[in-house]
Each structure stands twice: as C-alpha cells, then as structure tokens.
KOLTOR-882207 format. One line per field, with one value per residue: residue number from 1; x, y, z of N, C-alpha, C, CB in turn. Coordinates in Angstrom, 1 decimal. Glycine has a CB too. Example, Ala and Ser with C-alpha at 12.3 -4.5 7.8 and 13.67 -1.06 7.14 Angstrom:
BEGIN
k: 1:2
n_x: 13.2:12.8
n_y: -5.7:-2.2
n_z: 7.8:7.1
ca_x: 12.3:13.7
ca_y: -4.5:-1.1
ca_z: 7.8:7.1
c_x: 13.2:12.9
c_y: -3.3:0.0
c_z: 7.8:7.9
cb_x: 11.3:14.1
cb_y: -4.5:-0.6
cb_z: 9.0:5.7
***
This chain:
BEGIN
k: 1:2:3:4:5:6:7:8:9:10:11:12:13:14:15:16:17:18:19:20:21:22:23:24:25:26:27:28:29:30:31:32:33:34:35:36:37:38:39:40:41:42:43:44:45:46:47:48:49:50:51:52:53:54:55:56:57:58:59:60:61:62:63:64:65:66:67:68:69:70:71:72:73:74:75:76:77:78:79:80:81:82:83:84:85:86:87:88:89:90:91:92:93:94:95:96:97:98:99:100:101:102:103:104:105:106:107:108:109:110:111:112:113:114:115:116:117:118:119:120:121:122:123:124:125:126:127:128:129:130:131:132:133:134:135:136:137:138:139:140:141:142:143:144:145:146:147:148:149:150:151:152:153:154:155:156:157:158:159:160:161:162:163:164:165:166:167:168:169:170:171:172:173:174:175:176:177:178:179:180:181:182:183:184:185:186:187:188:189:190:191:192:193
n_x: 11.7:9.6:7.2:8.5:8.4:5.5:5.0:3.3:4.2:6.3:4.7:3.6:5.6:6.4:4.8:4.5:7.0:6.3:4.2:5.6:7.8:7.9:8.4:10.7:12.6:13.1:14.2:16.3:18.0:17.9:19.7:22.2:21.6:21.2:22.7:22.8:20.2:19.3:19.8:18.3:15.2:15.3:15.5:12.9:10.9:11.7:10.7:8.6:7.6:7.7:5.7:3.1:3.0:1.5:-0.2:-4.7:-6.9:-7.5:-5.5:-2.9:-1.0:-0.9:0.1:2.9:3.9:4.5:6.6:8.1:9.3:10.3:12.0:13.9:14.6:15.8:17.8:19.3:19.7:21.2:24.0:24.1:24.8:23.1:21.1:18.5:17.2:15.2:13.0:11.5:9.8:6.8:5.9:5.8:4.4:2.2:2.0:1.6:-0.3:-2.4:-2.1:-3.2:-5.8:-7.0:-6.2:-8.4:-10.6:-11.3:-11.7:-14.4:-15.0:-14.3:-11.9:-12.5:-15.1:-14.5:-13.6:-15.6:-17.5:-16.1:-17.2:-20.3:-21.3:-23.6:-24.2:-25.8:-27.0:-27.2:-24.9:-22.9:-22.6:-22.0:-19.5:-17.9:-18.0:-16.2:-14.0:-13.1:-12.9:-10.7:-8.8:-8.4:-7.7:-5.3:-3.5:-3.4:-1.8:0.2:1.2:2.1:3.4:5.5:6.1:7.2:9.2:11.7:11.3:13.2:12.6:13.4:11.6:8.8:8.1:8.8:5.9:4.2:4.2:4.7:2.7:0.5:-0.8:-1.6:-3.8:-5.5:-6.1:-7.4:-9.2:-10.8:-11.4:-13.1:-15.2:-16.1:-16.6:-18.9:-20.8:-21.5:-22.6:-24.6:-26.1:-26.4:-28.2:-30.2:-30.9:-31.6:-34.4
n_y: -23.7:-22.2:-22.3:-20.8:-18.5:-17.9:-17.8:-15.5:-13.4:-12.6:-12.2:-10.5:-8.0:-8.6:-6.9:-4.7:-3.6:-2.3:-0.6:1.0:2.5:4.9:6.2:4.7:5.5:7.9:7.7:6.2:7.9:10.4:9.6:8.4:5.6:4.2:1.9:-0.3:-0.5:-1.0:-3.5:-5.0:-4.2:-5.2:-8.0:-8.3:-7.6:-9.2:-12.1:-11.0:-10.8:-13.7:-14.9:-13.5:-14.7:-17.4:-16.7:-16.3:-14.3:-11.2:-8.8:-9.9:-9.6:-7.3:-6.7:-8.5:-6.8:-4.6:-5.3:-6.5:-3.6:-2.3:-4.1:-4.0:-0.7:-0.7:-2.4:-1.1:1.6:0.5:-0.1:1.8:3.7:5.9:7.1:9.0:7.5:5.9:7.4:7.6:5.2:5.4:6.7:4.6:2.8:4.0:4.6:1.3:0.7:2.5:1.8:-1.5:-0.8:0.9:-0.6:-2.4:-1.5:-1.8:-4.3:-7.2:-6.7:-4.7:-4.3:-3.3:-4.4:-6.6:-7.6:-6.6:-8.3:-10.8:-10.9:-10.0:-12.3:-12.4:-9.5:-6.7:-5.3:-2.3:-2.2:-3.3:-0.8:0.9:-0.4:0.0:3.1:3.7:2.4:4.2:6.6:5.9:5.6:8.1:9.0:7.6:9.0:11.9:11.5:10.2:12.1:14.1:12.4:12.3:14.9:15.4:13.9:15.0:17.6:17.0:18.0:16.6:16.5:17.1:15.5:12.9:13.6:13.6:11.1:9.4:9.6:12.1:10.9:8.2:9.0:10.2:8.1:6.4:7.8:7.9:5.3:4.8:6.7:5.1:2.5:3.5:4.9:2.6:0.9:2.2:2.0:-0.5:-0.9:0.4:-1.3:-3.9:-6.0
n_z: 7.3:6.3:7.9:9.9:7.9:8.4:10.9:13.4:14.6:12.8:10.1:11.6:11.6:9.2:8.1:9.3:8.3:5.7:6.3:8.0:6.6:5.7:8.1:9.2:7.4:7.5:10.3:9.8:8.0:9.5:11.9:10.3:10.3:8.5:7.4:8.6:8.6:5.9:4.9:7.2:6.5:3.9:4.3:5.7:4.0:2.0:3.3:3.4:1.1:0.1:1.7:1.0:-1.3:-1.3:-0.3:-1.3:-3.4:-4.3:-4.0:-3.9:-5.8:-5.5:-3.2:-3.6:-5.3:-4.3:-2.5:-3.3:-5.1:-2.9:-2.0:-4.0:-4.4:-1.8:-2.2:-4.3:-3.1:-1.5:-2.7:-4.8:-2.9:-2.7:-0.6:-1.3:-3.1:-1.5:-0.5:-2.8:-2.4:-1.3:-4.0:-5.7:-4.6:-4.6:-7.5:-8.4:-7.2:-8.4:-10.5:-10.1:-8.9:-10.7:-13.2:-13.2:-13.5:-16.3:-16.3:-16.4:-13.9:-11.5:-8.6:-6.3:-6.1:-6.8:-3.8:-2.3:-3.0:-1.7:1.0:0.7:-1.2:-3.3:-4.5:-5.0:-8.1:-7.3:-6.0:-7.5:-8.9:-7.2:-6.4:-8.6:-8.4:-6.1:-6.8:-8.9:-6.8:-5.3:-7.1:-7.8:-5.3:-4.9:-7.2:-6.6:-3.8:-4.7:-6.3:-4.6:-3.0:-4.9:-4.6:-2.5:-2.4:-4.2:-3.7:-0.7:1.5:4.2:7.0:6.3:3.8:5.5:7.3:5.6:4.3:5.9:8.2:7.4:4.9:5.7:7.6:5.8:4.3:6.1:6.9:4.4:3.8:6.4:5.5:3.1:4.2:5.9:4.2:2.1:4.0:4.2:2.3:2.0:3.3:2.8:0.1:1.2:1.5
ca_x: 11.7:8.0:7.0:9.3:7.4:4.2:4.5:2.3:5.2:7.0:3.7:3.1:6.7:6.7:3.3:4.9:8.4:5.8:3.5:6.4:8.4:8.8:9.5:12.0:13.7:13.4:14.9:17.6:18.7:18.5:20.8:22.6:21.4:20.8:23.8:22.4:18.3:18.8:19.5:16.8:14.6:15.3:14.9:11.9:10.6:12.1:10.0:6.8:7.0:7.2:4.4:2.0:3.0:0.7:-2.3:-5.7:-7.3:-6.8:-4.5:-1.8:-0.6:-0.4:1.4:4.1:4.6:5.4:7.2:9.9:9.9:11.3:13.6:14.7:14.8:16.9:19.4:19.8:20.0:22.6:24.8:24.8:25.3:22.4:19.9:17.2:16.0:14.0:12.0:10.6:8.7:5.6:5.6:5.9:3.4:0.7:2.0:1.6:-2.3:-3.2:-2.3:-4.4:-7.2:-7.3:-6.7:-9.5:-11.6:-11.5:-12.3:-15.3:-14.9:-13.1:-11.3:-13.4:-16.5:-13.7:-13.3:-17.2:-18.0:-15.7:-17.9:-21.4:-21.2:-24.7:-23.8:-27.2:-26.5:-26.6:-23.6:-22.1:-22.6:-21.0:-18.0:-17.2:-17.2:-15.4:-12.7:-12.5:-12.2:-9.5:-8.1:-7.9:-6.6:-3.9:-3.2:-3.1:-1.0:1.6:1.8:2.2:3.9:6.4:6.9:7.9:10.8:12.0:11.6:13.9:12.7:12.5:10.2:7.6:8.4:7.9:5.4:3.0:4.2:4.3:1.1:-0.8:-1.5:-2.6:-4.8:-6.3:-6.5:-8.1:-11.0:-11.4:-12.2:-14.0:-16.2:-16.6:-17.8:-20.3:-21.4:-21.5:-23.8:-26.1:-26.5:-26.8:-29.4:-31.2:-31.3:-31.9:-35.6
ca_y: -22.3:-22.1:-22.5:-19.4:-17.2:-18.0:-17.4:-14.4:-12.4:-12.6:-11.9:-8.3:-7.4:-7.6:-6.1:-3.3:-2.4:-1.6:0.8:2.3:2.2:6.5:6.3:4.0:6.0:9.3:7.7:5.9:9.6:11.6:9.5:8.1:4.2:3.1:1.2:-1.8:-0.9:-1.4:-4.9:-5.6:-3.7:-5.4:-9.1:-8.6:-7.4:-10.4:-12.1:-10.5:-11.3:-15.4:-14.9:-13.2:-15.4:-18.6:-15.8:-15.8:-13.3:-10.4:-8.2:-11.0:-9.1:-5.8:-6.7:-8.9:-5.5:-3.5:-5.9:-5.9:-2.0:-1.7:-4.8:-3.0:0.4:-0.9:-2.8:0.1:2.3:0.5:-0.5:3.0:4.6:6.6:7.0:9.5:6.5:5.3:8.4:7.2:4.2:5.8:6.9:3.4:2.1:4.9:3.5:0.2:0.5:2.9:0.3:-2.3:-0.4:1.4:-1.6:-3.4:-0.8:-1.9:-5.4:-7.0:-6.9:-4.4:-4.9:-3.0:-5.1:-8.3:-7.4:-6.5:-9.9:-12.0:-10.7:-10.0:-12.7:-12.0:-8.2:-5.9:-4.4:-1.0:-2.7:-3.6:0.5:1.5:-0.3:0.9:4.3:3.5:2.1:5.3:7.3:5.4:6.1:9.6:9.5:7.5:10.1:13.3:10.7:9.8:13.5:14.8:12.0:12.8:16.2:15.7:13.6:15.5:18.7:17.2:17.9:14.9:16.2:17.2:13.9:11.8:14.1:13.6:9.8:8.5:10.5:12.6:10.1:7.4:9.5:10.2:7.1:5.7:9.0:7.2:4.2:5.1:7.0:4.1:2.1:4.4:5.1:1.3:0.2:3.1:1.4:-1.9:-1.2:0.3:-2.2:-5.3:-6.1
ca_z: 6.9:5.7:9.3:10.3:7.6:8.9:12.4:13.2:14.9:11.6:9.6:12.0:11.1:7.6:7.1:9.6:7.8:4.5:7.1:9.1:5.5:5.9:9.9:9.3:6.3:8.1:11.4:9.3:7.4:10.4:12.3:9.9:10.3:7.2:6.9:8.9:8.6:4.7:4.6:7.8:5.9:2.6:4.5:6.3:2.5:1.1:3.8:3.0:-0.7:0.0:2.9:0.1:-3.0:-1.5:-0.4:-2.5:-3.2:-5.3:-3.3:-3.3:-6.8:-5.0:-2.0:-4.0:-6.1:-3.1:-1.5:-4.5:-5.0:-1.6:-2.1:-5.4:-3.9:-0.5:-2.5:-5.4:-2.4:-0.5:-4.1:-5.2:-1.9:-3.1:0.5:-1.5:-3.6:-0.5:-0.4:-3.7:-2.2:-1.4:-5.0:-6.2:-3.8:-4.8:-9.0:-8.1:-6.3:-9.1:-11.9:-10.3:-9.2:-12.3:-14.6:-12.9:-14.1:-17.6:-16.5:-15.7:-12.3:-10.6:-7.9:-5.2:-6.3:-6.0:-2.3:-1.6:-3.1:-0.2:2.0:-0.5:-3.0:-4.2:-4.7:-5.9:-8.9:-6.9:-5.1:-8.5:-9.5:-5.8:-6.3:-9.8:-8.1:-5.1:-7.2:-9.4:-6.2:-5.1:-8.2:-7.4:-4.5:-5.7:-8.2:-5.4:-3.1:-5.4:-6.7:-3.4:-2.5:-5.7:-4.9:-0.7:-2.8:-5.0:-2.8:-0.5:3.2:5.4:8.0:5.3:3.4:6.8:8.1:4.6:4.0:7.1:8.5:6.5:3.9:6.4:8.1:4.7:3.9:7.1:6.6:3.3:4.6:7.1:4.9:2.4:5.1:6.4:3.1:1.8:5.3:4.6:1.0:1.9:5.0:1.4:-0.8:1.5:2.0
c_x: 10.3:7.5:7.6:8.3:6.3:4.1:4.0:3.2:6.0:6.0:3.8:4.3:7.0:6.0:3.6:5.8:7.7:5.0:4.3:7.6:9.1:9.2:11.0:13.2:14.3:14.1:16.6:18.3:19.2:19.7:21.7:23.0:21.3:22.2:23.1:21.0:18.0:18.7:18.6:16.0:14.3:14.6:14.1:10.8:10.5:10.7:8.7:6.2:6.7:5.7:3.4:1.7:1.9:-0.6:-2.9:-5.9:-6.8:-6.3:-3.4:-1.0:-0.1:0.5:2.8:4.5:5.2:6.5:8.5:9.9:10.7:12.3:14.6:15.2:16.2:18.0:19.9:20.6:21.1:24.1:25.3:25.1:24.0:20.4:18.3:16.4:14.9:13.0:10.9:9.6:7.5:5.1:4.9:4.8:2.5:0.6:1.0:-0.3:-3.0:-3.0:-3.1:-5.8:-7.7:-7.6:-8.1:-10.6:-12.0:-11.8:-13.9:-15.8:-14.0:-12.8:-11.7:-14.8:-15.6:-13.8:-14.6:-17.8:-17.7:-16.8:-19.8:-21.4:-22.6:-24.6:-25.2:-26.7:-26.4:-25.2:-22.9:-21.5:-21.6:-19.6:-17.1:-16.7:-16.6:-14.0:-12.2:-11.9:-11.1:-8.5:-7.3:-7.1:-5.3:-3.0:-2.7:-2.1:0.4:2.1:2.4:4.1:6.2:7.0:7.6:9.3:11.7:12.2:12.9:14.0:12.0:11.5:9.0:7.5:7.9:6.9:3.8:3.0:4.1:3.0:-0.1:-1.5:-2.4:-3.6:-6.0:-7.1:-7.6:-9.9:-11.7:-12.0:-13.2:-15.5:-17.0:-17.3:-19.2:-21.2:-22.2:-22.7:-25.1:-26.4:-27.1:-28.1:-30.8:-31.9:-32.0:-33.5:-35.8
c_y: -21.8:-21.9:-20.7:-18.1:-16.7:-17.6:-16.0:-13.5:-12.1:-11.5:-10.5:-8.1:-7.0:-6.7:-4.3:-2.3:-2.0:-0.3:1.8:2.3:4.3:6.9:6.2:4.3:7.1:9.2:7.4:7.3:10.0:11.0:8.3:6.2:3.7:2.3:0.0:-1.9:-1.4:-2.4:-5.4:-5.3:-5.0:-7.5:-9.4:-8.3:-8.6:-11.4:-12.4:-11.1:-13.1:-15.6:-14.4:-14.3:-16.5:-17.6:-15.8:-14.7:-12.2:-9.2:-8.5:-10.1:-8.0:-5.6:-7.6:-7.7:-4.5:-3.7:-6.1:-4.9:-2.0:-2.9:-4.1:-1.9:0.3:-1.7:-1.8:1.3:2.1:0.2:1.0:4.4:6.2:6.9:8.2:8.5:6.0:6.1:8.3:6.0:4.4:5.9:5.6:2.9:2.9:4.5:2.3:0.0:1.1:2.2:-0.9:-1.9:0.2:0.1:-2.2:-2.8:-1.1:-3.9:-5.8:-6.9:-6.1:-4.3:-4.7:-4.7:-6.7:-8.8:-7.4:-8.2:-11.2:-11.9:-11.0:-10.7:-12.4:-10.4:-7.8:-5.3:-2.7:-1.3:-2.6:-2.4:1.0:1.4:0.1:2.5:4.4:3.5:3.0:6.1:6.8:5.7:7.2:9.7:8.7:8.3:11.4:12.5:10.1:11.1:14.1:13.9:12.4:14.1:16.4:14.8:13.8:17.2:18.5:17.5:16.6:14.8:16.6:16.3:13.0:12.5:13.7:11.6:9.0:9.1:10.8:11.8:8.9:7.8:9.4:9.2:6.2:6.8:8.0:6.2:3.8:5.4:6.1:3.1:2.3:4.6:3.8:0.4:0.7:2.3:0.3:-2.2:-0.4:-0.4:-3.5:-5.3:-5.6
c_z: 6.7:7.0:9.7:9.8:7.9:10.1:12.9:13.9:13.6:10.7:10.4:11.4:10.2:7.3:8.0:8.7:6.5:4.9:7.5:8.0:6.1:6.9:9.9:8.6:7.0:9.6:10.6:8.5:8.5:11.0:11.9:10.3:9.1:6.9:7.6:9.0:7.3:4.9:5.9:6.9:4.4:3.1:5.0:4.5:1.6:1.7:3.6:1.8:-0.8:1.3:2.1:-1.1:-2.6:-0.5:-1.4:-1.9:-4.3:-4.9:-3.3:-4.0:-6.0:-3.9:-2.8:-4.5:-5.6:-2.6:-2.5:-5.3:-3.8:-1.6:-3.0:-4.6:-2.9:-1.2:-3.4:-4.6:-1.7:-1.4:-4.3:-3.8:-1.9:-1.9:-0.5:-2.3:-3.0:-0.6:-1.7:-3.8:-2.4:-3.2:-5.9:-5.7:-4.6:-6.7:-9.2:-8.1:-7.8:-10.8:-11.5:-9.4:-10.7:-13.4:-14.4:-13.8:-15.4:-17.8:-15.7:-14.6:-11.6:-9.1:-6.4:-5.1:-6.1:-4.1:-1.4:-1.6:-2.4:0.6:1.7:-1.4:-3.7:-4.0:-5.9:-6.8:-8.6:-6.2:-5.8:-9.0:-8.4:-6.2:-7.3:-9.2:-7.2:-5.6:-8.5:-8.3:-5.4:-5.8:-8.1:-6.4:-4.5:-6.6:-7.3:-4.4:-3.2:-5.8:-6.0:-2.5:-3.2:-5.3:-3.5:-1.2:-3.5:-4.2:-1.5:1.0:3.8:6.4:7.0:4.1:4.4:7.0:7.1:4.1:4.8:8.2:8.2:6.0:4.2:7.2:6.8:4.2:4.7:6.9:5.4:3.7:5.0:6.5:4.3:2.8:5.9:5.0:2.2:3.0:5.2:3.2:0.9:2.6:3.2:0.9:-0.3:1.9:3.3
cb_x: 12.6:7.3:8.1:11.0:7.1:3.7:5.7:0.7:6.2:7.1:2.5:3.0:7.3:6.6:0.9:5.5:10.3:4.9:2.9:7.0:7.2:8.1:9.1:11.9:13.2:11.9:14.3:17.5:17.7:17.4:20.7:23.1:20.4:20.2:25.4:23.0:17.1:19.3:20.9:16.2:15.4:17.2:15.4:11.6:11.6:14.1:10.2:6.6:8.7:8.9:4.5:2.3:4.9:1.4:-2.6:-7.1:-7.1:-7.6:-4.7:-1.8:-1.5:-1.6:0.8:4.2:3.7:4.8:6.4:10.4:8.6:10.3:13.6:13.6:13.5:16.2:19.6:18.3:19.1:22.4:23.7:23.6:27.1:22.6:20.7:17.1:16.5:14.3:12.8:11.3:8.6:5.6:6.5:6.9:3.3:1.0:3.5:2.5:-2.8:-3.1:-0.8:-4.0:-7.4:-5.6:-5.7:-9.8:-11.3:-10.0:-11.3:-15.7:-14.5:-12.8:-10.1:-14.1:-17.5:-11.4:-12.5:-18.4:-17.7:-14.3:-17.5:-21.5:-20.8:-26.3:-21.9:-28.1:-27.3:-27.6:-23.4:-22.7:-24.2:-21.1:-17.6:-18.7:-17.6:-15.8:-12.7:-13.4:-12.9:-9.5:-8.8:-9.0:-7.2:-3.9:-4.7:-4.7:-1.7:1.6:1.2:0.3:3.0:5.8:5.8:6.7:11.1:11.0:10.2:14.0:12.0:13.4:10.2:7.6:10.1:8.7:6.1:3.6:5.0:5.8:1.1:-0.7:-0.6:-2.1:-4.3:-5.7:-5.4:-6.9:-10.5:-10.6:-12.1:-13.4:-15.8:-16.0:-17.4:-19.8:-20.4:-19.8:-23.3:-26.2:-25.7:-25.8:-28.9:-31.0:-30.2:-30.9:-36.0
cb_y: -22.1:-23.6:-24.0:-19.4:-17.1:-19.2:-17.5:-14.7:-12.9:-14.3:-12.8:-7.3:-7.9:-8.2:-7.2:-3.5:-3.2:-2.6:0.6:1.7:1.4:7.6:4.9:2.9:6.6:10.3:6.4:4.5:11.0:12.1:9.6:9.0:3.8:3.9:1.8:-2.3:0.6:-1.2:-5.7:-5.1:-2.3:-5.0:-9.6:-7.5:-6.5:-11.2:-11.4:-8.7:-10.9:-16.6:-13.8:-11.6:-16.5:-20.4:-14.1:-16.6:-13.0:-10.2:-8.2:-12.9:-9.1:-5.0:-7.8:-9.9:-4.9:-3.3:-7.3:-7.0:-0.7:-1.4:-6.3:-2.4:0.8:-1.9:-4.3:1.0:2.5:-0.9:-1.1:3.6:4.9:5.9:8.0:10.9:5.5:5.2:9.7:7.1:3.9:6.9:7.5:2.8:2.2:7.3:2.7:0.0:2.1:4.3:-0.5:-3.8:0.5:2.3:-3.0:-3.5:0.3:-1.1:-6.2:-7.2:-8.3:-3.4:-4.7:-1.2:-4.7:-8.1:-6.0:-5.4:-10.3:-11.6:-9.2:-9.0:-14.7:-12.6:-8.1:-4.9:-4.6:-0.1:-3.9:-4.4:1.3:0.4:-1.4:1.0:5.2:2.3:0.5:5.9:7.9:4.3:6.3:10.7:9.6:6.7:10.5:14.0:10.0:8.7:14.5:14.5:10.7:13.0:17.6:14.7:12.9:15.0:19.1:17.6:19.3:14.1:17.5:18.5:13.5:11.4:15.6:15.0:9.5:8.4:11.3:13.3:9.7:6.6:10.9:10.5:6.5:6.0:11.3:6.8:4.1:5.9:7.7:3.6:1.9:6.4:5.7:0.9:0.5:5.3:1.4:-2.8:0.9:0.3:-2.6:-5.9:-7.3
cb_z: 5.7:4.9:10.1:9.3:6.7:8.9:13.3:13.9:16.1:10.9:9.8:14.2:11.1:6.2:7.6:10.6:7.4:3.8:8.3:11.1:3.7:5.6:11.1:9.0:4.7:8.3:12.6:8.4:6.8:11.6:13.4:9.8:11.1:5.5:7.5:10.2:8.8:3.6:4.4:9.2:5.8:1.8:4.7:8.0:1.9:1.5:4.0:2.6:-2.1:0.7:4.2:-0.5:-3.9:-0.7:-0.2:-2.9:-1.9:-6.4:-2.2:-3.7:-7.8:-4.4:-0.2:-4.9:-6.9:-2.0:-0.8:-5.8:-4.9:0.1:-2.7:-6.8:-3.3:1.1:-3.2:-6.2:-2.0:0.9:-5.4:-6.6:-2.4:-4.7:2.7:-2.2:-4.0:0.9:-0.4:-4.7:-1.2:-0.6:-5.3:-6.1:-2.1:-4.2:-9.1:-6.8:-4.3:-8.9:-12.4:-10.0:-8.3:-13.0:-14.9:-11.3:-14.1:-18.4:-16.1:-15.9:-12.0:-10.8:-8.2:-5.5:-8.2:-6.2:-2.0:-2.9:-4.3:1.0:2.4:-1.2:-3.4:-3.8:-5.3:-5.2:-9.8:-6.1:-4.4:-9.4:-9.6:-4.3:-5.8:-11.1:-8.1:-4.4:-7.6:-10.2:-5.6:-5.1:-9.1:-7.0:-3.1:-6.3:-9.1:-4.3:-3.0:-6.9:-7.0:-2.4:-2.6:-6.8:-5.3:1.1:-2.9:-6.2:-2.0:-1.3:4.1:6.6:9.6:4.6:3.3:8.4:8.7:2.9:3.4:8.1:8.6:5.4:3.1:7.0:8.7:3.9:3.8:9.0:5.5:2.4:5.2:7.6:4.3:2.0:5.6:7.1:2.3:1.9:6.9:4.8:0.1:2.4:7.7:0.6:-1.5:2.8:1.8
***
C-alpha cells in the first residue's frame, strides 16, 4: 500500500483534488454529482494526508491540516446531506495558512525565512528582514482571501463562489509570487558581493 501512495500519478491527484477543490464542488452542485465525487473526493484527501505525514519540511503541518478540513467537510457534507458545507473549504484553507504563517511570526523563525533557508541557508540579515515581511504580507492576503472567500459562501452564488475560489484567488496568488520572486532576486543580486 505505501508503494501505491507514492506513485507519482497518485501524488498529481491528490495534490490536484486540493487545487481543483472549487471546480470540482461547482461541477458536483451544478449537476448534481456529489453523490459519488464526495467519497472520491474524500479518499484521494485521505490519500494526501498519509503522503504528507512522512514529508520534512515545514509545510508538512499545513498540508495535513487541509487535507483533514476537506475529509471533515466531505464526510459532514455527505452525513448531513448538507452540499454548502464544501463551499467553506477555501475558508478553512485561507484559516489554516493564516495560523501558521501568522504564528510563525512570533517565533524565531518564521516560516517564509524556513523556506528561504532550504535554498539560502546562510540567509543575510537583510534576507532575514525580507522574509519577516513577506510572511506578514501573506498574512494579509490570507485575511482578504478568506473574507472574500467567506462572503462568496455565505452569499450563496456558485458562479461567483467558483469563479473567486477556483480562479481569482489563484491568479492572485500566482501575481504574488511572482512578485516575491522578482523582488527577492533583485535583493539578493544586492547583497551578494
């Protein structure tokens, strides 16, 4: 079985049904599939969570935490017959990230400057300043991302639900990125002799 989880077709799968998590809600609503996507859904999840538990690194924490919100969510959801609980994933996801980016913050090490340092283990103390504020603005946009994300489920329309959870937000997210890396190369081409 160990073997099975590992196999790198397995691996794209799970790490998909967490990406394509609001596709897959807003296909299963519209035409009324969730009757047999929950439980795929729930066992590629299941899945995911024994495929992360023997990763290092300090991500491992963030992906188990996702990975049983949407087990929780998909079995609550197919128990109480209750399909808008799904729509609250995202929320949970954007929770989730902004409790351990956030907490990190109050340790000595947070969790950006964890990630810089795989790559940078001698990290310049302007590197050390960077990722302190990297991993506030992350913060934020976890904060606008869960709000938003809160209010497309709780408002209640699925194409502006999918269209902000399964879209928008990863666009956003990818800009971020993007940025951080452009911003982060022009710092380093700085500091280095």
């Amino acid at each position: 079985m160990s073997g099975f989880r590992s196999l790198p077709l397995m691996r794209l799968a799970t790490g998909t049904i967490v990406l394509a998590w609001p596709l897959l809600v807003g296909f299963g609503l519209a035409h009324n599939g969730l009757h047999w996507l929950l439980p795929v859904m729930a066992v590629l999840l299941l899945l995911r969570l024994f495929q992360v538990r023997k990763q290092a690194g300090p991500m491992r924490r963030v992906l188990q935490s996702v990975a049983l919100a949407g087990i929780a969510l998909c079995v609550a959801s197919s128990v109480l017959k209750a399909h808008q609980l799904l729509l609250f994933y995202p929320v949970v996801v954007n929770l989730v990230m902004l409790a351990v980016f956030g907490g990190s913050l109050w340790s000595a090490m947070p969790l950006v400057e964890r990630l810089a340092r795989l790559r940078e283990p001698n990290l310049p103390p302007e590197g050390v300043r960077y990722t302190r504020q990297v991993t506030r603005i992350w913060c934020l946009f976890f904060i606008v991302n869960g709000s938003v994300a809160l209010f497309t489920a709780l408002h209640g329309d699925m194409r502006l639900w999918t269209a902000w959870n399964g879209v928008i937000a990863y666009l956003l997210m990818g800009i971020l990125m993007a940025g951080e890396w452009l911003v982060r190369r022009r710092l380093m081409k700085r500091v280095q002799p």
